[in-house]
SEVEXFI-971556 format. One record per residue: residue number from 1; chain; x, y, z negated of N, C-alpha, C in turn. Coordinates in steps of 0.05 Angstrom, whole numbers. Example, Ala and Ser with C-alpha at 12.3 -4.5 7.8 and 13.67 -1.06 7.14 Angstrom:
2
<node><seq>1</seq><mol>A</mol><n_X>264</n_X><n_Y>-114</n_Y><n_Z>-156</n_Z><ca_X>246</ca_X><ca_Y>-90</ca_Y><ca_Z>-156</ca_Z><c_X>264</c_X><c_Y>-66</c_Y><c_Z>-156</c_Z></node>
<node><seq>2</seq><mol>A</mol><n_X>257</n_X><n_Y>-45</n_Y><n_Z>-142</n_Z><ca_X>273</ca_X><ca_Y>-21</ca_Y><ca_Z>-143</ca_Z><c_X>258</c_X><c_Y>1</c_Y><c_Z>-157</c_Z></node>
//
This chain:
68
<node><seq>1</seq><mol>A</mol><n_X>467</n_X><n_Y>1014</n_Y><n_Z>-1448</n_Z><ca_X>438</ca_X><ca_Y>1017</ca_Y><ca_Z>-1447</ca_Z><c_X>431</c_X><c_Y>1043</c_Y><c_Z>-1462</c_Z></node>
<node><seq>2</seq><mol>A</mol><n_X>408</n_X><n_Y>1053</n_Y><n_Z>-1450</n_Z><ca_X>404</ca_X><ca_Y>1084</ca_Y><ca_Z>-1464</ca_Z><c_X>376</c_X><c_Y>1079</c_Y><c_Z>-1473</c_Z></node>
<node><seq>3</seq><mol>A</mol><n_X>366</n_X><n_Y>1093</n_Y><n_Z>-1505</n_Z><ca_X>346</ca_X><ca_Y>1080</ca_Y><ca_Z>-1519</ca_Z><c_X>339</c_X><c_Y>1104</c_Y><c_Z>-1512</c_Z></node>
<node><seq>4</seq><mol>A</mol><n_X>310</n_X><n_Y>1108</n_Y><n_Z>-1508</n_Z><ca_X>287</ca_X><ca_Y>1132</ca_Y><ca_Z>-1504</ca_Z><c_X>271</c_X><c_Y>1127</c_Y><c_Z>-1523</c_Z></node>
<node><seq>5</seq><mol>A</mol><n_X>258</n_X><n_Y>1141</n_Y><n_Z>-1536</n_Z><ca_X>232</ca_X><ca_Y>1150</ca_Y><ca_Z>-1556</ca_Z><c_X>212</c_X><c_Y>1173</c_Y><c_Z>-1549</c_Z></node>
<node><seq>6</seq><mol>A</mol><n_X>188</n_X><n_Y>1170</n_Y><n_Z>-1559</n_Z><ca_X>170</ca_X><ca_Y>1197</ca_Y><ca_Z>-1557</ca_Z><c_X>162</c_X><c_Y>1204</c_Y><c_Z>-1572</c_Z></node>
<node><seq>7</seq><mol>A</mol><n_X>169</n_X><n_Y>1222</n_Y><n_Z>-1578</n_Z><ca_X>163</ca_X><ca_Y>1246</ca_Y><ca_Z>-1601</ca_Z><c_X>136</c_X><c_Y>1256</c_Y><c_Z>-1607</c_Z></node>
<node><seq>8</seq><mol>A</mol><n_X>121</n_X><n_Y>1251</n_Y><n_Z>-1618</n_Z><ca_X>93</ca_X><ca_Y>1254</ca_Y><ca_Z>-1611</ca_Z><c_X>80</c_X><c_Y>1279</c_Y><c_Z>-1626</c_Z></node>
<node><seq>9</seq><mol>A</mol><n_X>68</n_X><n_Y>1294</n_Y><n_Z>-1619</n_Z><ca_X>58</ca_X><ca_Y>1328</ca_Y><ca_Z>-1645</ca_Z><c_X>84</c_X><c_Y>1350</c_Y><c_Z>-1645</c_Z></node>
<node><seq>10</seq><mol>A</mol><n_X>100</n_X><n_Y>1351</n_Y><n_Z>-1617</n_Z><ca_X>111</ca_X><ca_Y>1374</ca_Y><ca_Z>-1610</ca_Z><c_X>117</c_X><c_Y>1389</c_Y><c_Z>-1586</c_Z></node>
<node><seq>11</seq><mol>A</mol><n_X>108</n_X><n_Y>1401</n_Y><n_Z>-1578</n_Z><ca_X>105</ca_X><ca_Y>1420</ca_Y><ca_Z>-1557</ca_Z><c_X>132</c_X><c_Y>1435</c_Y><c_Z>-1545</c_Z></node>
<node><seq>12</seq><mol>A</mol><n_X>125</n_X><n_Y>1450</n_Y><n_Z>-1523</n_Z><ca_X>146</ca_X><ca_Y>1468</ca_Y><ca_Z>-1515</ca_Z><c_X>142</c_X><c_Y>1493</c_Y><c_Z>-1515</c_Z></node>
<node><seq>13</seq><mol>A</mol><n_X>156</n_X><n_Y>1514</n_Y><n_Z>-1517</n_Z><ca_X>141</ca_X><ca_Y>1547</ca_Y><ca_Z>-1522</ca_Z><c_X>126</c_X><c_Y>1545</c_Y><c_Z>-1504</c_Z></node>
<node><seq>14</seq><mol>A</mol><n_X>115</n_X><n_Y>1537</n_Y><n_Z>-1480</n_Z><ca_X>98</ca_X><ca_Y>1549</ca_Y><ca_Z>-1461</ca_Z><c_X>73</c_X><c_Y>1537</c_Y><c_Z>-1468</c_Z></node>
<node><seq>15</seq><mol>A</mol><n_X>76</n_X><n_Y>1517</n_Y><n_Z>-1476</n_Z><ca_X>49</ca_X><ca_Y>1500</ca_Y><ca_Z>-1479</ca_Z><c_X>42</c_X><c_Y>1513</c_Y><c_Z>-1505</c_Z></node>
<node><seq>16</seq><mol>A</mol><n_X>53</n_X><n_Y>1518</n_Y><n_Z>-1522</n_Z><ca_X>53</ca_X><ca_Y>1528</ca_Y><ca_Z>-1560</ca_Z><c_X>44</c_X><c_Y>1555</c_Y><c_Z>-1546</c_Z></node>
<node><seq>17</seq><mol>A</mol><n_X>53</n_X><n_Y>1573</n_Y><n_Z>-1520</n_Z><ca_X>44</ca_X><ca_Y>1600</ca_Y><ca_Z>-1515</ca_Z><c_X>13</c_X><c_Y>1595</c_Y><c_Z>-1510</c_Z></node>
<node><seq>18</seq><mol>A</mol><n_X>8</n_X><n_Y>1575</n_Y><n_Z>-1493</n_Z><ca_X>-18</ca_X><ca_Y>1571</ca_Y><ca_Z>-1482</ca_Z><c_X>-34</c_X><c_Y>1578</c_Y><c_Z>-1498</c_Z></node>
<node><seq>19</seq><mol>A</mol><n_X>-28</n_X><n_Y>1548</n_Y><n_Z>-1533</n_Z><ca_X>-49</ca_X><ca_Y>1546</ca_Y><ca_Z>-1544</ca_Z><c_X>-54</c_X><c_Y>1567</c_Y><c_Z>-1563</c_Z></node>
<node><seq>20</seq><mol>A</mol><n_X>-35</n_X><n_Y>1588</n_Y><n_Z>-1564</n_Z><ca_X>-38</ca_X><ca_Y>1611</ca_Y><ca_Z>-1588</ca_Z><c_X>-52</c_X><c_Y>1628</c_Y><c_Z>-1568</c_Z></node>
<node><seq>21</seq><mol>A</mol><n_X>-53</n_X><n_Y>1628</n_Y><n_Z>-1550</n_Z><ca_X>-63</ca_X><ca_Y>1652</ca_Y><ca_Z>-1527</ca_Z><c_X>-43</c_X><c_Y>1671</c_Y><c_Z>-1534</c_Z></node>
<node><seq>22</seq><mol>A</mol><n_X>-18</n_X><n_Y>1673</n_Y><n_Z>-1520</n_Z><ca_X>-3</ca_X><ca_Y>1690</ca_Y><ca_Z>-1529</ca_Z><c_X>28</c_X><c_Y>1688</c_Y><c_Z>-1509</c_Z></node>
<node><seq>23</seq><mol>A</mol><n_X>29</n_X><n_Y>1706</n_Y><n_Z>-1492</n_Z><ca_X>55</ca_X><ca_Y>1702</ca_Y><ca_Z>-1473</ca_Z><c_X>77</c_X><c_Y>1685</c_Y><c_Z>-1492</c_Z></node>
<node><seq>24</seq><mol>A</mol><n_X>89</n_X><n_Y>1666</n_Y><n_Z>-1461</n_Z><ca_X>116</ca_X><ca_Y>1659</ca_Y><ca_Z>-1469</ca_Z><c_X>138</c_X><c_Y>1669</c_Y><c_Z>-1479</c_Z></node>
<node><seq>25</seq><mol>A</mol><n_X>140</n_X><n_Y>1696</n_Y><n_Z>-1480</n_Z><ca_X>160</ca_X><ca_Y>1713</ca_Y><ca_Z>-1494</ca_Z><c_X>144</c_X><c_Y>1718</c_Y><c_Z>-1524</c_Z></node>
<node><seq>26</seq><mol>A</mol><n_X>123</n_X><n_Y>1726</n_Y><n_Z>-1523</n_Z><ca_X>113</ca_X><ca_Y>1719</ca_Y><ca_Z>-1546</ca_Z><c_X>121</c_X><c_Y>1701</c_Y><c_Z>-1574</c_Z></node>
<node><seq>27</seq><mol>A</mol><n_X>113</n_X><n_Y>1674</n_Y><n_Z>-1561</n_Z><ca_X>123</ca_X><ca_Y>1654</ca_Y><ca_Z>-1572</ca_Z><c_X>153</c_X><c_Y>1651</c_Y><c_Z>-1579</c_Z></node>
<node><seq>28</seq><mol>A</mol><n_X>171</n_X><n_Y>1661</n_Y><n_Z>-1560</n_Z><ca_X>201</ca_X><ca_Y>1670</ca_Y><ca_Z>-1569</ca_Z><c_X>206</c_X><c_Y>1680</c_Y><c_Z>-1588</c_Z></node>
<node><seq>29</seq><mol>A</mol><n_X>193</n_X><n_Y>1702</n_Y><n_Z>-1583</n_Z><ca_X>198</ca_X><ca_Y>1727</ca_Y><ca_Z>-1605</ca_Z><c_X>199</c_X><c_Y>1713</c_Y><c_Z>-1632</c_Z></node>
<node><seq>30</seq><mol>A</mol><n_X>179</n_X><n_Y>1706</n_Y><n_Z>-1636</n_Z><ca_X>180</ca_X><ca_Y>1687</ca_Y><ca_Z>-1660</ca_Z><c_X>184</c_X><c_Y>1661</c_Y><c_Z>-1668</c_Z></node>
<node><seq>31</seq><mol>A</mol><n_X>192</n_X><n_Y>1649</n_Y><n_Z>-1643</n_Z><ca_X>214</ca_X><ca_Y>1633</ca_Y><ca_Z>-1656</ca_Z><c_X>234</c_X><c_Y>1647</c_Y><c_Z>-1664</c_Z></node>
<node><seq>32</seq><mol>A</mol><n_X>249</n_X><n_Y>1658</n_Y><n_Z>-1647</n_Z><ca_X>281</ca_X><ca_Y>1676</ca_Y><ca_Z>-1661</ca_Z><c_X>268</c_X><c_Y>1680</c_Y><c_Z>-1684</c_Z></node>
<node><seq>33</seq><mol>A</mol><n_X>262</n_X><n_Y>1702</n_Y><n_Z>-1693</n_Z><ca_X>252</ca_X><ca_Y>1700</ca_Y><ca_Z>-1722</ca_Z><c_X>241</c_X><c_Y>1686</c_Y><c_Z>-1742</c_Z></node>
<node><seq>34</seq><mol>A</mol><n_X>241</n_X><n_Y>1665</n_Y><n_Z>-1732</n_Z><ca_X>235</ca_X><ca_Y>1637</ca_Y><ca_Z>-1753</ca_Z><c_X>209</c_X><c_Y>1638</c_Y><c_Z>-1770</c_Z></node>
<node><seq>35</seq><mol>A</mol><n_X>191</n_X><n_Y>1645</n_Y><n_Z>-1750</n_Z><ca_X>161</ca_X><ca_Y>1657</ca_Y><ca_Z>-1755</ca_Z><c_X>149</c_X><c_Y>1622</c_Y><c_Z>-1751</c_Z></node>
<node><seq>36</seq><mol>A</mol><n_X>161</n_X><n_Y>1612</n_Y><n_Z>-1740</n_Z><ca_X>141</ca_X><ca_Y>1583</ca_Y><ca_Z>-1731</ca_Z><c_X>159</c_X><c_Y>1561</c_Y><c_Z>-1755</c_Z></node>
<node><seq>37</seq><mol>A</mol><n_X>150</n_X><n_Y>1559</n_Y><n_Z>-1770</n_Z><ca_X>161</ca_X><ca_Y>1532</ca_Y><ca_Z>-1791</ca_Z><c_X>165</c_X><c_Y>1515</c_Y><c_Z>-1769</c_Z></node>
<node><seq>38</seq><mol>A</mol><n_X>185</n_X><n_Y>1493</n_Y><n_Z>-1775</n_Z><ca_X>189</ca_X><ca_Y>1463</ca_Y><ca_Z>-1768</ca_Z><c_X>200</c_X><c_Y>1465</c_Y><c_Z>-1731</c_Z></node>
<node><seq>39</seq><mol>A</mol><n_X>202</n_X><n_Y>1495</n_Y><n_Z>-1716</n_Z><ca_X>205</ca_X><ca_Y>1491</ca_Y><ca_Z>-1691</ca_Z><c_X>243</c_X><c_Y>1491</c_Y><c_Z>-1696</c_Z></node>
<node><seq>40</seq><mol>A</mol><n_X>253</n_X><n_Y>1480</n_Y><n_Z>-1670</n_Z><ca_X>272</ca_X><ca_Y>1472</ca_Y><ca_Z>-1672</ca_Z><c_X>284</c_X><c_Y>1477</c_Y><c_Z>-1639</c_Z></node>
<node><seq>41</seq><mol>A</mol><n_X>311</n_X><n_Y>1485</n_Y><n_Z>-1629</n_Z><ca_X>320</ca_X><ca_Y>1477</ca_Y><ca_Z>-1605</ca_Z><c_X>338</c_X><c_Y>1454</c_Y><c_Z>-1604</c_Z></node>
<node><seq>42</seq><mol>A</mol><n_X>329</n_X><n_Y>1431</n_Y><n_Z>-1574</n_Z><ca_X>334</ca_X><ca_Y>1406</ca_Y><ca_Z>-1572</ca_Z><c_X>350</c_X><c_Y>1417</c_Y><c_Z>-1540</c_Z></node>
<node><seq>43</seq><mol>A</mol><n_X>376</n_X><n_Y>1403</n_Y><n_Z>-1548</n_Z><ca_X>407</ca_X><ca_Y>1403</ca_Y><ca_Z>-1523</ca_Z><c_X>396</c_X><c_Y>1390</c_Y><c_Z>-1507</c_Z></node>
<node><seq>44</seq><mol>A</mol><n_X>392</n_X><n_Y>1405</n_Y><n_Z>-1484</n_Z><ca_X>379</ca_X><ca_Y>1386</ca_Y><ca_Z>-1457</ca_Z><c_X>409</c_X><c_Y>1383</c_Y><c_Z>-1438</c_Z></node>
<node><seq>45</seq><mol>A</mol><n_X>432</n_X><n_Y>1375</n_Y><n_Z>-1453</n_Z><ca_X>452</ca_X><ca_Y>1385</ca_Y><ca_Z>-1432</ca_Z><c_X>453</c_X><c_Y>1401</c_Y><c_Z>-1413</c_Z></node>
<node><seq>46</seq><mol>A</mol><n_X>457</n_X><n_Y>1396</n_Y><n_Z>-1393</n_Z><ca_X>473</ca_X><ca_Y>1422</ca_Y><ca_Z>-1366</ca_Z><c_X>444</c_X><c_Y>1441</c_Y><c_Z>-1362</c_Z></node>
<node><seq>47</seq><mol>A</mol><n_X>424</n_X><n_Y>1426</n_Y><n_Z>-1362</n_Z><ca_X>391</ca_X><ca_Y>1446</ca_Y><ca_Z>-1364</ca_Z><c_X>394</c_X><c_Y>1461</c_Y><c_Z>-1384</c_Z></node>
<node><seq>48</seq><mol>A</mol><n_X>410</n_X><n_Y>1461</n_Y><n_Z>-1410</n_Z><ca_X>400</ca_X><ca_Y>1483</ca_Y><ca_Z>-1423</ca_Z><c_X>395</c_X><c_Y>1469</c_Y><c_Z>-1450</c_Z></node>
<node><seq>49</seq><mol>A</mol><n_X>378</n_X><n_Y>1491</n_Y><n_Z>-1468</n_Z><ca_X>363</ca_X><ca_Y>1492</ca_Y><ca_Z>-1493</ca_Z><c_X>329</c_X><c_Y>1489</c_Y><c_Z>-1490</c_Z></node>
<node><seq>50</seq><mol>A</mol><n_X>317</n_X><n_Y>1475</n_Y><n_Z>-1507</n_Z><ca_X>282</ca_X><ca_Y>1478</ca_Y><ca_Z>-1500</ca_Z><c_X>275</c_X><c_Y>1479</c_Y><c_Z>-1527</c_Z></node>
<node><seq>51</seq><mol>A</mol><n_X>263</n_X><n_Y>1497</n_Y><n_Z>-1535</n_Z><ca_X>244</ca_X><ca_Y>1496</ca_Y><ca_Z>-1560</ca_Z><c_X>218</c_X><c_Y>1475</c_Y><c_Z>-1567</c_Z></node>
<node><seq>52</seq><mol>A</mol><n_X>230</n_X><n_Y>1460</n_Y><n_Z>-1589</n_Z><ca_X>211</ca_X><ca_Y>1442</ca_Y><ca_Z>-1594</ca_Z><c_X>194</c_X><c_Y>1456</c_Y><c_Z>-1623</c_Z></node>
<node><seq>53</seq><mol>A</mol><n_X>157</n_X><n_Y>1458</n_Y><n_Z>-1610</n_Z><ca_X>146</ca_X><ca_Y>1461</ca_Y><ca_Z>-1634</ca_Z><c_X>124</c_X><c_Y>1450</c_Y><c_Z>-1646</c_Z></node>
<node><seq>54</seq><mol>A</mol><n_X>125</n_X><n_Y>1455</n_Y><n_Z>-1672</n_Z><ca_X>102</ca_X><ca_Y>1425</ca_Y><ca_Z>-1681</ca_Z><c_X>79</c_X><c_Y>1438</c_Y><c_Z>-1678</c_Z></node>
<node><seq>55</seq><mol>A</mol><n_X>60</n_X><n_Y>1415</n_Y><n_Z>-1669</n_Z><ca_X>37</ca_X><ca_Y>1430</ca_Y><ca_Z>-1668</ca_Z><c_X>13</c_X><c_Y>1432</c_Y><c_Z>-1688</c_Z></node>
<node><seq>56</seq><mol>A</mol><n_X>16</n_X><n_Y>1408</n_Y><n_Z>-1704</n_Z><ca_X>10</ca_X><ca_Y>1415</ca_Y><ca_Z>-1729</ca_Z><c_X>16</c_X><c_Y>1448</c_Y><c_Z>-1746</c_Z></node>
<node><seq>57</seq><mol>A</mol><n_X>38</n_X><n_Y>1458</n_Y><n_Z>-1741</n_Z><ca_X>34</ca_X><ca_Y>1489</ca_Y><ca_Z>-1747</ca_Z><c_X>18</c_X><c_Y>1506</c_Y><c_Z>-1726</c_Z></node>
<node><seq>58</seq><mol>A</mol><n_X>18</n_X><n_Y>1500</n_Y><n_Z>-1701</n_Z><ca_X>7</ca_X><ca_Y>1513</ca_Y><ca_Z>-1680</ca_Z><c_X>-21</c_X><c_Y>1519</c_Y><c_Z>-1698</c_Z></node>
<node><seq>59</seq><mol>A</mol><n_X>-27</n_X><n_Y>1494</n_Y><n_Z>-1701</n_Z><ca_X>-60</ca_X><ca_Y>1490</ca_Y><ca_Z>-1706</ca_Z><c_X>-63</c_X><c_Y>1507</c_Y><c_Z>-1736</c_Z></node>
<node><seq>60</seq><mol>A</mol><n_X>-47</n_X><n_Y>1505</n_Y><n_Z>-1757</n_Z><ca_X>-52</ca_X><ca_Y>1525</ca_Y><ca_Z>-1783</ca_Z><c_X>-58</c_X><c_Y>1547</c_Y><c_Z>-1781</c_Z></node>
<node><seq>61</seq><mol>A</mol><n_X>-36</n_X><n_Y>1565</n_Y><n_Z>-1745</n_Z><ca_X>-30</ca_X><ca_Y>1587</ca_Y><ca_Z>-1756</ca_Z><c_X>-59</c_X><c_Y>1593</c_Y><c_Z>-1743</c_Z></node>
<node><seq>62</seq><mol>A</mol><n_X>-74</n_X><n_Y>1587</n_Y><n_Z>-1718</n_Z><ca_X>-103</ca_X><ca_Y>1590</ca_Y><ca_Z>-1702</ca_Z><c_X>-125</c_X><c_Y>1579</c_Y><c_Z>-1725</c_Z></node>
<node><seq>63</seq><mol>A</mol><n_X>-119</n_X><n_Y>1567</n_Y><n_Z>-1743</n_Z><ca_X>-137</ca_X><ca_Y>1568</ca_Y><ca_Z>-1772</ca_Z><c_X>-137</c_X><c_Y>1594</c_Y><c_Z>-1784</c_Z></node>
<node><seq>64</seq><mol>A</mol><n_X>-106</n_X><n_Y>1600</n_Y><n_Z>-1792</n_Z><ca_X>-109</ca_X><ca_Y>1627</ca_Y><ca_Z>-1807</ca_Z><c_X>-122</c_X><c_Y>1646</c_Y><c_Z>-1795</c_Z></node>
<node><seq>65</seq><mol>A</mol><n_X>-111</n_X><n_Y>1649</n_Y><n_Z>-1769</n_Z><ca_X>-124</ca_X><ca_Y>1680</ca_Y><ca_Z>-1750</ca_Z><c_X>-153</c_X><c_Y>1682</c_Y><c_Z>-1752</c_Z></node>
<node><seq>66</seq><mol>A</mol><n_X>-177</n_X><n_Y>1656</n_Y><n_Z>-1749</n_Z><ca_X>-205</ca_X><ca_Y>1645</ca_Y><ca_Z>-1748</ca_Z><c_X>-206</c_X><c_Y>1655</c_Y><c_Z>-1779</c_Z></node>
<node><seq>67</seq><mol>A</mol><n_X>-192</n_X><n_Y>1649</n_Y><n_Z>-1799</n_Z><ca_X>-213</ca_X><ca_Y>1657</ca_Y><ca_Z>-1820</ca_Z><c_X>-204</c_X><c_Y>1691</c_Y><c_Z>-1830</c_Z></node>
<node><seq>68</seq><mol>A</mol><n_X>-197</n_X><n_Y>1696</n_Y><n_Z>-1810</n_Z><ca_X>-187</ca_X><ca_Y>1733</ca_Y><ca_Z>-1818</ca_Z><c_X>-218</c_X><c_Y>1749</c_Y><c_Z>-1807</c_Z></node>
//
């Protein structure tokens, strides 16, 4: 038997690109550089790698930019 869960308050770079308003390579960029606290890549086996990111930071960093 295989146990599933849902992860709830983390995103994928594209959706994390959306909400920054800010291309999907964008959002790369800084993940590699470890610009996004708490994001992480999750083993999708034979598909690959997918960036998981919290969106609780999403939302800090569109606070910080608003009070600049």
């Amino acid at each position: 038997m295989i146990e599933l869960a849902v992860q709830r308050g983390w995103v994928s770079a594209t959706v994390a690109a959306g909400l920054l308003g800010v291309s999907r390579q964008r959002v790369h960029q800084l993940l590699k550089a470890g610009r996004i606290p708490g994001a992480f890549l999750m083993d999708c086996g034979d598909k690959g790698e997918v960036w998981c990111v919290p969106r609780k930071e999403l939302t800090s960093q569109l606070t910080k930019r608003k009070s600049k």
